[in-house]
C-alpha positions in Angstrom: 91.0 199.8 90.7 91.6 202.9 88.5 88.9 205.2 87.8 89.0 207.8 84.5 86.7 210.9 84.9 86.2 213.1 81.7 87.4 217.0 83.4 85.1 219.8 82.2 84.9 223.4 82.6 81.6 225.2 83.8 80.8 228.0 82.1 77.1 229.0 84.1 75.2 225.9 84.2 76.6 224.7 80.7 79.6 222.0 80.6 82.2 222.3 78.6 84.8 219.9 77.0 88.4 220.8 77.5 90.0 222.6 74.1 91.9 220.5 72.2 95.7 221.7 71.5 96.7 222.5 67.8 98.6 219.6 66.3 102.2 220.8 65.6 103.7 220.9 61.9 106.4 218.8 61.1 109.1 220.7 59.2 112.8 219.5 58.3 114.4 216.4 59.6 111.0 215.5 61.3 109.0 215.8 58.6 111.0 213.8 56.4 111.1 210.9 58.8 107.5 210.6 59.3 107.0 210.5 55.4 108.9 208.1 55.1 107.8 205.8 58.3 104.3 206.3 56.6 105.2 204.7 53.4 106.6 201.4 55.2 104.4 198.5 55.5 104.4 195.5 58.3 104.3 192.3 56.1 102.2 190.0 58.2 100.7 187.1 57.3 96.4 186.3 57.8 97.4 184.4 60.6 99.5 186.6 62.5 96.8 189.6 61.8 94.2 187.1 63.5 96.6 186.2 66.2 97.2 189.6 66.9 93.6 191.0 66.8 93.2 187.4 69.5 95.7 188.9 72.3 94.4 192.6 72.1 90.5 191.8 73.0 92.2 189.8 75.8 94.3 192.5 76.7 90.9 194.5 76.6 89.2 192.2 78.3 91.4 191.8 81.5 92.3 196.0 81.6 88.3 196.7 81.5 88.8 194.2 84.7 90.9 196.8 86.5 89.3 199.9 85.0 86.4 202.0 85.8 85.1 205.1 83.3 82.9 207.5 84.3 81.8 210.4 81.6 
């Protein structure tokens, strides 16, 4: 079984949450990439979207089987 544990810092009695790191800036080649990837669009049909949406909660369902969060 695998468990998750949220890390904190102490600071006195007072827990903290870990900083978040600055999301980079895409400049150049990247940049121009990712527009572009942003602008495209999966054509999928209603039933394919349902069929989709189907086998992720039952991927869901069998990982929270295998997979304990504490906070």
């Amino acid at each position: 079984m695998l468990y998750i544990c949220k890390k904190h810092f102490v600071i006195g009695d007072i827990f903290m949450a870990r900083p978040i790191a600055e999301t980079p800036i895409l400049t150049g080649e990247d940049a121009i990439r990712f527009e572009k990837r942003m602008r495209e669009v999966e054509s999928l049909s209603n039933a394919q979207r349902v069929e989709n949406t189907r086998m992720l909660k039952e991927a869901v369902e069998e990982a929270k089987k295998h997979i304990t969060i504490c906070i």
